[in-house]
C-alpha positions in Angstrom: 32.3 -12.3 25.7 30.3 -15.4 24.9 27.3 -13.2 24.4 28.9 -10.9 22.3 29.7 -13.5 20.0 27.1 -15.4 19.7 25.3 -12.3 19.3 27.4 -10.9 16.8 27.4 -14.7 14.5 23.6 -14.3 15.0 23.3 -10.9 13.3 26.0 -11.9 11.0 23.4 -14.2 9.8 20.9 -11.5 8.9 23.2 -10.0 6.6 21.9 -9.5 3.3 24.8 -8.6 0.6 25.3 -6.2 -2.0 25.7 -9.8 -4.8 22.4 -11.0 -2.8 20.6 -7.7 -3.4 21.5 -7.7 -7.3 20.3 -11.1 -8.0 16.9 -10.5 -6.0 16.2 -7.2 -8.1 16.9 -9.4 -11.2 14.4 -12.4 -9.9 12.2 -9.9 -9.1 12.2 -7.6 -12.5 12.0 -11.9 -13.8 9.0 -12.3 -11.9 7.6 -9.0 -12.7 7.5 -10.1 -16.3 6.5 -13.6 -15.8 2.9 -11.7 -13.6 1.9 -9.1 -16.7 1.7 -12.3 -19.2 -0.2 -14.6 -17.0 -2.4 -15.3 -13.6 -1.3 -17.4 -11.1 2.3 -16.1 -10.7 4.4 -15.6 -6.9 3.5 -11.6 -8.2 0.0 -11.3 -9.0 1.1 -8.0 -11.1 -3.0 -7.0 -10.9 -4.1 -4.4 -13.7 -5.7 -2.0 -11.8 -8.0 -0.2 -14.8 -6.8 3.5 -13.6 -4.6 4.8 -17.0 -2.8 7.9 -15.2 -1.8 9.2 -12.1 -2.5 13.2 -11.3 0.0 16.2 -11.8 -0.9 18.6 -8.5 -2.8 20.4 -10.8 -6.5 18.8 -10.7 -9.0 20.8 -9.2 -12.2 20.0 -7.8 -14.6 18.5 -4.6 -14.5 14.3 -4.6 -15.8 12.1 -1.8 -13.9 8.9 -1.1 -15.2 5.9 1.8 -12.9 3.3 3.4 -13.8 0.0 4.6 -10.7 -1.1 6.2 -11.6 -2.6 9.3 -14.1 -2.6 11.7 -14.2 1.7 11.0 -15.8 3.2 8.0 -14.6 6.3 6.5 -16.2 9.2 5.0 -14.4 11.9 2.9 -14.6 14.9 0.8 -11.4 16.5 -0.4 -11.2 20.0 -2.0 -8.4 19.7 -4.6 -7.2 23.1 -5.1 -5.0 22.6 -8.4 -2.0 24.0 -6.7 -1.0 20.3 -5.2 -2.7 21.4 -2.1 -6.0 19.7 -0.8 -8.6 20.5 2.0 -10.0 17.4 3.6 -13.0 16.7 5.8 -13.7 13.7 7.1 -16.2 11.6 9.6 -15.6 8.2 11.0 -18.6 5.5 12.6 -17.5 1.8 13.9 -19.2 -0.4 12.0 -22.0 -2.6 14.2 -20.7 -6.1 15.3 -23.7 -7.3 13.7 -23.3 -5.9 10.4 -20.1 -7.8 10.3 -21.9 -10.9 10.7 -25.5 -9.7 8.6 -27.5 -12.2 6.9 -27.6 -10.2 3.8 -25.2 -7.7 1.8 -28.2 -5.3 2.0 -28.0 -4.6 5.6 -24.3 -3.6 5.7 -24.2 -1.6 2.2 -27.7 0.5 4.0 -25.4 1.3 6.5 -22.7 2.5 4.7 -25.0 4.7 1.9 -26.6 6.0 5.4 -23.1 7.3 6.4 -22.5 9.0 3.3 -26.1 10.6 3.0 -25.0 12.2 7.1 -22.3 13.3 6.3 -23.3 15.0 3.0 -26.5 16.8 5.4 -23.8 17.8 7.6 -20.9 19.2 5.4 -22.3 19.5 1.9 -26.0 20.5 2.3 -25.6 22.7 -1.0 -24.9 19.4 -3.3 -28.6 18.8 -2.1 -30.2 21.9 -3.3 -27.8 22.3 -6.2 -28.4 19.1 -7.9 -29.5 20.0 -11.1 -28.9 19.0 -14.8 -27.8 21.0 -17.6 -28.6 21.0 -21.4 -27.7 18.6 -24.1 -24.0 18.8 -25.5 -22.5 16.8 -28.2 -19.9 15.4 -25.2 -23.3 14.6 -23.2 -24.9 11.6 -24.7 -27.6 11.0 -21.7 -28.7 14.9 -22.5 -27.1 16.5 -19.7 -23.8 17.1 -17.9 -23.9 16.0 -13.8 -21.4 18.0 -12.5 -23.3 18.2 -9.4 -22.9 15.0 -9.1 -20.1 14.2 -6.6 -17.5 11.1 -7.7 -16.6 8.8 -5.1 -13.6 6.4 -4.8 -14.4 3.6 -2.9 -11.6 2.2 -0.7 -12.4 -1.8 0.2 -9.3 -3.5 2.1 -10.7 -7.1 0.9 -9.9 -9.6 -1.3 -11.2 -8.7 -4.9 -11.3 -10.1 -8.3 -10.9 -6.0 -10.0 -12.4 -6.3 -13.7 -13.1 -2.6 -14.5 -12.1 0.8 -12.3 -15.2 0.9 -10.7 -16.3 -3.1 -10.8 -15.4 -5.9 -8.4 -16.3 -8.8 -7.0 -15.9 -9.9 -3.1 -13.7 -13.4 -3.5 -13.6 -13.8 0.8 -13.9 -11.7 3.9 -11.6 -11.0 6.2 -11.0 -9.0 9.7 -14.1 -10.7 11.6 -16.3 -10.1 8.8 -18.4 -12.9 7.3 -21.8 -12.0 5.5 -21.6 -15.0 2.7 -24.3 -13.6 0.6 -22.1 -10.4 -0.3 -19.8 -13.1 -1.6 -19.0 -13.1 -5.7 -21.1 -10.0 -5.9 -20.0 -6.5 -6.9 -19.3 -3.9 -3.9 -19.1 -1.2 -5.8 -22.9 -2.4 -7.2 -23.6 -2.9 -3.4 -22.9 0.5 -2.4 -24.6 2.5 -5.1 -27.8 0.2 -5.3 -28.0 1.5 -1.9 -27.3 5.5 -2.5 -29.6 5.6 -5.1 -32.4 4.0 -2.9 -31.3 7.5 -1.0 -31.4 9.3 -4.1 -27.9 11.1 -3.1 -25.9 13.1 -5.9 -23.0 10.1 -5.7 -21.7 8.0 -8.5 -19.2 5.3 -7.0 -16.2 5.9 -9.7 -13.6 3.6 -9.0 -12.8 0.8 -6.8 -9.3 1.3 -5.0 -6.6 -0.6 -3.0 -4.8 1.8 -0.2 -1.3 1.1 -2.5 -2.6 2.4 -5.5 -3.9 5.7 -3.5 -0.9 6.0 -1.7 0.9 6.7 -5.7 -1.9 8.5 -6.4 -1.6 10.9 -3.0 1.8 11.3 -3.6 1.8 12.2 -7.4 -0.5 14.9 -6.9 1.2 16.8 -3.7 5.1 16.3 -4.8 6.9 18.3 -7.4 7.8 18.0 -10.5 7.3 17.8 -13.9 6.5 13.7 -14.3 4.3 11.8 -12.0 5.0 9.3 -9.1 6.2 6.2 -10.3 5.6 3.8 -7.4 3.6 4.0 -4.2 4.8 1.3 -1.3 3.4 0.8 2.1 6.2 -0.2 4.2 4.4 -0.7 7.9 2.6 -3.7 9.5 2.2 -5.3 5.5 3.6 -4.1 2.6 2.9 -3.9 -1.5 3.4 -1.2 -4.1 1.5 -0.2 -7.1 3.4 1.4 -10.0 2.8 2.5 -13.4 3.5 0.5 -16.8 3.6 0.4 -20.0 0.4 -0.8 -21.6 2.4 -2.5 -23.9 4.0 -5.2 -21.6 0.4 -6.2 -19.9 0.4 -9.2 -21.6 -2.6 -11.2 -20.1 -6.1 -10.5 -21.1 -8.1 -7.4 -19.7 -11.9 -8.1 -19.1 -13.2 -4.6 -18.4 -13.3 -1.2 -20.5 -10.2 0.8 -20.0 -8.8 4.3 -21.3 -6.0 3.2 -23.9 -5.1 6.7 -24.6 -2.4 7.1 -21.9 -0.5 4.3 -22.8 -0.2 3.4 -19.1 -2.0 1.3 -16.2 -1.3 1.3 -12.8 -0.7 -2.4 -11.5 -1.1 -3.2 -7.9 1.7 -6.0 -7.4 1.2 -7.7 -4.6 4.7 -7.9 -3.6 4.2 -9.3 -0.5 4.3 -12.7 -2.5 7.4 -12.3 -4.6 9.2 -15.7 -4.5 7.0 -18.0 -2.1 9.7 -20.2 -4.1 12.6 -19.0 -2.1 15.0 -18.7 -4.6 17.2 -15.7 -3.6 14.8 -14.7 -0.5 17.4 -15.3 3.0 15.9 -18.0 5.3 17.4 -18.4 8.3 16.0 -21.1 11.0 14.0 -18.0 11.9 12.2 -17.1 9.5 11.3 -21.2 8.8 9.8 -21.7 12.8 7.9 -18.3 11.7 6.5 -19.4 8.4 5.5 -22.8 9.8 3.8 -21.4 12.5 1.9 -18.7 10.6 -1.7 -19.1 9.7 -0.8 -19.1 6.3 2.6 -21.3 5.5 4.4 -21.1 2.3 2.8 -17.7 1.1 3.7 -14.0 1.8 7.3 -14.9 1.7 8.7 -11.4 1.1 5.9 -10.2 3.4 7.6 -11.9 6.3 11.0 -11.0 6.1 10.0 -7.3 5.6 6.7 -5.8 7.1 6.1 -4.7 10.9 4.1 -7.6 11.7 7.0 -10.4 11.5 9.9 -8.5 12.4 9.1 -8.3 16.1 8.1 -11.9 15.9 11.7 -13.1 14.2 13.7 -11.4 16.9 11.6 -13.0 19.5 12.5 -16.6 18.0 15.7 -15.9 18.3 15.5 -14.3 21.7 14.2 -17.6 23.0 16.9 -19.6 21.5 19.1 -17.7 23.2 17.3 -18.1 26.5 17.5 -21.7 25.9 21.3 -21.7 24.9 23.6 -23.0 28.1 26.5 -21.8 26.6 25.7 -17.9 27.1 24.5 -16.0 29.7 21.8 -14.3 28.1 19.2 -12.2 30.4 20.3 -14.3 33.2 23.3 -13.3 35.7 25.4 -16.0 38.3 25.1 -12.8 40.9 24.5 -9.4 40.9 28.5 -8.8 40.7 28.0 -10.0 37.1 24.9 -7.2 36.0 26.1 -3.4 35.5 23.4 -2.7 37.5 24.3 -4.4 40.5 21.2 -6.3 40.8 20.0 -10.0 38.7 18.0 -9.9 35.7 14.6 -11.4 35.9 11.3 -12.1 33.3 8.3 -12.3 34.7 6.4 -15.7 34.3 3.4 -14.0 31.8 6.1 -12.4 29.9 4.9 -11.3 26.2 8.6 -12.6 24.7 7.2 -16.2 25.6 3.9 -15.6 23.7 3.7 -16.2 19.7 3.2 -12.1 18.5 4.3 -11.1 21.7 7.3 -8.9 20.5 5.8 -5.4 19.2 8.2 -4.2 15.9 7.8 -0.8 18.1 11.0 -1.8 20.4 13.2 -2.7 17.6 12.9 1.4 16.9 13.4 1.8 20.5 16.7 -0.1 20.1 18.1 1.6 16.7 17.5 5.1 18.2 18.8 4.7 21.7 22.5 5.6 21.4 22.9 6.2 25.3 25.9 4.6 26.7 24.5 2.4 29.1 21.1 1.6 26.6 19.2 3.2 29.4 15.9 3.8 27.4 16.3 0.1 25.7 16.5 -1.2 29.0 13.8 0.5 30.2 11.4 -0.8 27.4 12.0 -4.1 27.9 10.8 -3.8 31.6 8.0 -1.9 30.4 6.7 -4.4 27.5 8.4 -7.7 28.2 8.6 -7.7 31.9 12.3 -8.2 31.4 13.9 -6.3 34.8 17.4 -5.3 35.6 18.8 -6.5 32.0 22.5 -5.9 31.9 24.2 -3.7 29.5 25.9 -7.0 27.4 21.9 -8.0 27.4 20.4 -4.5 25.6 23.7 -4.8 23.1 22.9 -8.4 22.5 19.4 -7.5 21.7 20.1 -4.3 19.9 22.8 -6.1 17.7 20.1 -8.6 16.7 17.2 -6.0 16.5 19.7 -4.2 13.8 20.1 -6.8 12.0 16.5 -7.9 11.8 15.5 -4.2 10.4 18.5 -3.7 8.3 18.1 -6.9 6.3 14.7 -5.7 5.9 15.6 -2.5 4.6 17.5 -4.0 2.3 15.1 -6.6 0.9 12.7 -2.9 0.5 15.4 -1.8 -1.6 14.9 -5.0 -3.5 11.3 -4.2 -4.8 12.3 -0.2 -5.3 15.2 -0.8 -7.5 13.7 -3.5 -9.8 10.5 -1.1 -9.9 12.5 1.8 -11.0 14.7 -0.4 -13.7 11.3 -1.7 -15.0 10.2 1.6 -15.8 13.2 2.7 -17.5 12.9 6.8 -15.9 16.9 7.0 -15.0 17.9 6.2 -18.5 15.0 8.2 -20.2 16.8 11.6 -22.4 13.7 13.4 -22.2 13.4 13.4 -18.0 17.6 13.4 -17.5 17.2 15.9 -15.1 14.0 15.3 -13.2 13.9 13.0 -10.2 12.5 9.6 -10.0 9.6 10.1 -7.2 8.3 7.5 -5.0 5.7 7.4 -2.7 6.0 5.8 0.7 4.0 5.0 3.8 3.8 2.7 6.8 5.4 2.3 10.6 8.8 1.6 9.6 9.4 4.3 6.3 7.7 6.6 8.9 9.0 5.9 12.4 12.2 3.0 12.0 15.5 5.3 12.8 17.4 5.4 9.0 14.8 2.6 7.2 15.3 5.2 4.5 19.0 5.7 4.9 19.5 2.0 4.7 17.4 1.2 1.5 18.9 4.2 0.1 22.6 2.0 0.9 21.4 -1.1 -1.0 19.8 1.3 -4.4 23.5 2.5 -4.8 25.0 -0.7 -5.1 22.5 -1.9 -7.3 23.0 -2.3 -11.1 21.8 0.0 -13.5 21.3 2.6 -10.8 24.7 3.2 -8.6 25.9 6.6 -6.8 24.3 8.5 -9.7 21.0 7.3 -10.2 20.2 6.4 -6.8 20.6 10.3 -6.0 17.9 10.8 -8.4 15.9 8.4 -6.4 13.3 11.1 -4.1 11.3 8.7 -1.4 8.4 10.7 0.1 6.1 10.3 2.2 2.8 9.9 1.3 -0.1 9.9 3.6 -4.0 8.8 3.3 -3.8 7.0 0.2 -7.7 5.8 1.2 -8.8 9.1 1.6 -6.9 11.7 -1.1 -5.2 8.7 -3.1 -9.1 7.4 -3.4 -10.7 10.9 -4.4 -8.0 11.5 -7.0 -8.3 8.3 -8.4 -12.3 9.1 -8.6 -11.2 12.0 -10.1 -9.1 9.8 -12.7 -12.1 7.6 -13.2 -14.5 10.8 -14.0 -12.3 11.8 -16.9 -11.4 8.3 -18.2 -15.6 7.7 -18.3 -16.2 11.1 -19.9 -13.7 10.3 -23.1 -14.9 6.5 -23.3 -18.7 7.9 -23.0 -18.2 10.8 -25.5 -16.1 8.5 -28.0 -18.9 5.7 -28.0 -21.0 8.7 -28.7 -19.3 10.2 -31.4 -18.6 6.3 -33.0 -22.8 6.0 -33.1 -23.1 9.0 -34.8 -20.4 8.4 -37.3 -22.0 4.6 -37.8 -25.9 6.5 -38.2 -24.2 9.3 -40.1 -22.3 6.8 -42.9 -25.4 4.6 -43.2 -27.4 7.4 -44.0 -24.2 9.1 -46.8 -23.8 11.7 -44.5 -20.6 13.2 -43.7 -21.0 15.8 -41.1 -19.1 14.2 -37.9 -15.4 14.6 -38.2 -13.4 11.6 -37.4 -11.7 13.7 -34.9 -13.8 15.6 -32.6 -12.3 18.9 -30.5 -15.7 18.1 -28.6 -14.7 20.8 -25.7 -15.4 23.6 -27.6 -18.7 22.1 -28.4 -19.8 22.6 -24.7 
């Protein structure tokens, strides 16, 4: 009975409540505001220069490449205009020493090399069909290069983003360190090295996996108005939604289309109040941050996202071993274990190594519903080396597991709800009927027994949203936001560079027409029909 309570006053200290919920959505909406007027805010609120997300009715072949890790990518994706797509895809580990290359040039080869195989092996045609076709008023350069295949480039490192297809390398991460790629422009890198190739690809827009993942989702799910957020929920997490132009404050550097009205902004939630004003911190989640490799930051991040779950319950799981007053994985005699044996932990144990907890058991525990916690039981033997644990053991652990992945739930509700207030979509007249759809991936949306159900709990006791709105609330899932998400936002790109081309067009030949008293170009051009 000891274990039970102390168990139970443990999880009790998890508990994140309905008041607690309201106030963080508010601090967050606060802080949302306080990142789209200025730099250097807990939410980085990042503009991400792509002014629209699809419908599911684009149509057309895009290539996307994704540089997340120590693979590289390579995609094309049919988009059939139906919110279907075909994809094809190769994948090559990148060589240890490119990671480590004295030069940007020897890494970017490689990368254009990757794209010019896989182009000879699935799109030989774009080869012999790369042609160019006759001047149009909408063509300033003299011809139109649809042959030309758009390609969105997905680069999972730290960026400073000043235009959809512009960016500039502020560090490296993941075991890569090639200092002389440092402040310069990937997407630059990358096509310098195509062209050397002289392959038919223009590298349209620079994306982060969050913003795909809206993108992804807007195209493939129903209805008449697009996604409105799109979250990763798995060993990180962040969202990217879309805003009113109007409340991006802070200066833009780069060339935009203003004609939407809109911008998606990558948040960079995993931030949100490294000030710790209504985040929970229990003793937990302090020995965690201050033994993190990065203290004081990614606040949210830790008390939400796969990688620090598993490692919370393990601190508490080793204050527990350490507590004389309960008998925690430890028995007197095997009278005292359900399994009429003694619990033991191997010496080289994971659950005494920092990390050594995967997330992945804490699913184990919320499904297993046995009543003796049979396949719990058997997982910690299996990944922690714990043998023989007792029944009061597993329900001590699953208690505590619960807690740890509810309270995160419920702070991913946070995020969602002041998101979906921000936009204003539940109390819009003109979509009353439509739902409010969100894009999700990662491990614990995907695989975490009722993540959903439990964020879906916290939305309907959140103000301004309730029983009502929070049924008008569609979570998806949306997968491959580095491969589709990237080709559709390519796609984006393409259209957003043909009006800004063909409007600086028609402006010059307004400018040479009025200096020379002509008046033969119209002030508003219908310049499809010109084609």
């Amino acid at each position: 009975m000891a274990l039970e309570a102390q168990s139970a006053a443990i999880a009790a200290q998890f508990d994140y409540t309905d008041d607690q919920v309201n106030s963080a959505v508010n601090e967050f909406r606060r802080q949302m505001t306080e990142g789209l007027e200025k730099d250097g805010t807990s939410l980085s609120q990042i503009p991400t220069y792509v002014t629209g997300v699809p419908n599911g009715t684009e149509k057309g072949l895009y290539m996307a490449v994704d540089l997340g890790g120590t693979n590289f990518r390579v995609c094309s994706i049919q988009l059939n205009g139906d919110t279907t797509f075909n994809l094809t895809f190769s994948k090559v580990a990148i060589p240890r020493e490119l990671m480590v290359a004295k030069t940007a040039q020897e890494l970017f080869a490689f990368l254009a090399k990757q794209v010019e195989l896989f182009l000879h092996t699935h799109h030989e045609d774009h080869f012999e069909q790369h042609v160019r076709r006759r001047m149009t008023m909408s063509s300033p350069d003299g011809y139109k290069d649809e042959h030309v295949f758009r390609l969105g480039f997905t680069f999972s490192f730290p960026v400073q983003q000043v235009g959809i297809n512009k960016g500039t390398l502020i560090r490296w991460t993941k075991g890569f360190d090639i200092p002389d790629a440092v402040g310069k422009d990937v997407c630059a890198l990358l096509q310098d090295e195509i062209d050397k190739l002289h392959l038919p690809v223009k590298v349209a827009a620079l994306v982060n996996d969050t913003v795909g993942t809206l993108m992804a989702r807007s195209y493939s799910s129903p209805g008449k108005t697009g996604t409105v957020l799109g979250a990763i929920f798995g060993t990180g997490t962040n969202g990217a939604y879309v805003e009113k132009l109007s409340n991006l404050k802070k200066p833009l550097s780069g060339e935009y289309d203003k004609t939407t009205g809109e911008m998606v902004i990558n948040t960079e939630w995993g931030s949100f109040d490294n000030q710790l004003s209504v985040l929970p911190n229990t003793a937990w989640d302090v020995a965690l941050d201050k033994a993190s490799p990065n203290p004081g930051i990614q606040m949210y991040e830790k008390r939400v996202s796969g990688m620090f779950l598993g490692e919370i319950l393990r601190l508490v799981i080793i204050d527990l071993l350490k507590d004389p007053k309960v008998s925690f994985l430890r028995d007197e005699n095997s009278s005292s274990n359900d399994w009429k044996s003694t619990t033991n932990i191997v010496s080289d144990s994971s659950v005494y190594t920092q990390w050594g907890l995967d997330t992945a058991i804490m699913s184990v525990a919320a499904a297993d519903n046995t009543p003796e916690l049979s396949t719990l039981r058997g997982e910690l033997e299996k990944q922690l080396g714990i043998y023989s644990a007792g029944l009061d053991d597993a329900q001590a652990f699953k208690a505590i597991a619960n807690a740890i992945g509810r309270r995160s739930a419920r702070l991913s509700a946070v995020a969602i709800a002041a998101i979906v207030l921000q936009t204003g979509k539940l109390t819009d007249p003109a979509n009353a009927d439509e739902p409010v759809d969100i894009g999700v991936d990662g491990s614990l949306v995907e695989h975490y027994p009722y993540f959903r159900d439990m964020i879906y709990e916290a939305l309907r006791t959140v103000d301004g949203i309730g029983e009502e709105g929070a049924k008008r609330i569609r979570i998806g899932i949306a997968k491959d936001g580095s491969g589709v998400g990237a080709a559709l936002i390519a796609l984006v790109a393409a259209g957003m560079e043909k009006r800004l081309t063909t409007a600086d067009y028609l402006g010059e030949l307004r400018s040479n027409a009025k200096s020379n008293n002509l008046t033969v170009v119209p002030e508003t051009s219908a310049t499809a029909a010109q084609d």
